[in-house]
N, C-alpha and C positions, 0 to 999 in steps of 0.2 A: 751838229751840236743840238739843232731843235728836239732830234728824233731821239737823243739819249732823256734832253730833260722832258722829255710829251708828258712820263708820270708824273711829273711832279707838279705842286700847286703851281698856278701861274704866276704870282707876287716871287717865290721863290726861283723857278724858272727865268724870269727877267731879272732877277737880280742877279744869278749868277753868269747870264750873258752879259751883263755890263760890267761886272767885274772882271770877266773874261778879257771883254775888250780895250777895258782898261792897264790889266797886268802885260796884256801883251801887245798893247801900244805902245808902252813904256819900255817894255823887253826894247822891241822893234826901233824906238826911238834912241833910247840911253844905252841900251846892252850890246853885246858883243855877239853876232852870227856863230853859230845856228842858233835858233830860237824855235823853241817846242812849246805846245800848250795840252795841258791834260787835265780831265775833267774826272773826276772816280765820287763814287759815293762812299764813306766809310763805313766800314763793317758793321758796323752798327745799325747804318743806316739814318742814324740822328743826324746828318748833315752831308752836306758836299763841299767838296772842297777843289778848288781851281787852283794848277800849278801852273806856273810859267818857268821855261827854265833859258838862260842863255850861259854865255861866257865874261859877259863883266860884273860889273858887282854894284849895280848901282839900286836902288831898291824908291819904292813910291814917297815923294817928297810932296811938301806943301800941301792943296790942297784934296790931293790924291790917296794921300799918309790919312787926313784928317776924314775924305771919304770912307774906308778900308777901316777906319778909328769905329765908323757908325753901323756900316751894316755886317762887316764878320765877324762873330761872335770867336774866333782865333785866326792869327795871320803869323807869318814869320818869315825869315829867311835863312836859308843854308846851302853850304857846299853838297854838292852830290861827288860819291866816289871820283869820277870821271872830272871831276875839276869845273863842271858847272854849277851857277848858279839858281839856286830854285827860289822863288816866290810864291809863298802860298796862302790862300784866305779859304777860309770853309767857313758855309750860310748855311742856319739850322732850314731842316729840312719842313719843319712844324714852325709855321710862325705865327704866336699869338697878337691878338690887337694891339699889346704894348711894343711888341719888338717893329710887328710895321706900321704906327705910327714914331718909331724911335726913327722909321730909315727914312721917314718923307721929309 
């Protein structure tokens, strides 16, 4: 995971390991096995975006919802063909002084 984000700023690199960690703690703890985790940049480039996928349906609550609220500039969740479920947050890949004082 380190070696995909090396490019990127480091504010953004550590954030999107924590999100990581977090979506798929949550998979790991609430969701239903298997549980997948996938990291892509989008096409663009303007951001990355961390998937978590399992089998149940339970999605980040309390203060995890409210974390995911402050540093993804988009998050969602949906069925995959295959009857999993995905959790997704994508972090702009450019972060100005407002967005990372928004995330402290």
């Amino acid at each position: 995971m380190r070696s995909f984000l090396s490019g990127l700023d480091e504010l953004v690199s550590g954030t999107a390991i924590l999100v990581a960690v977090m979506l798929a703690g949550d998979a790991f703890r609430y969701g239903t096995p298997p549980v997948s985790l996938r990291l892509r940049l989008v096409a663009d480039g303007c951001c990355l975006r961390v998937e978590v996928e399992d089998h149940g349906w339970a999605r980040p609550y309390g203060y995890r919802a409210g974390f995911l609220d402050r540093i993804a500039s988009r998050q969602g969740l949906a069925r995959t063909d295959d009857g999993m479920t995905m959790i997704w947050a994508e972090i702009p890949t450019q972060l100005n002084a407002n967005e990372s004082h928004r995330m402290a």
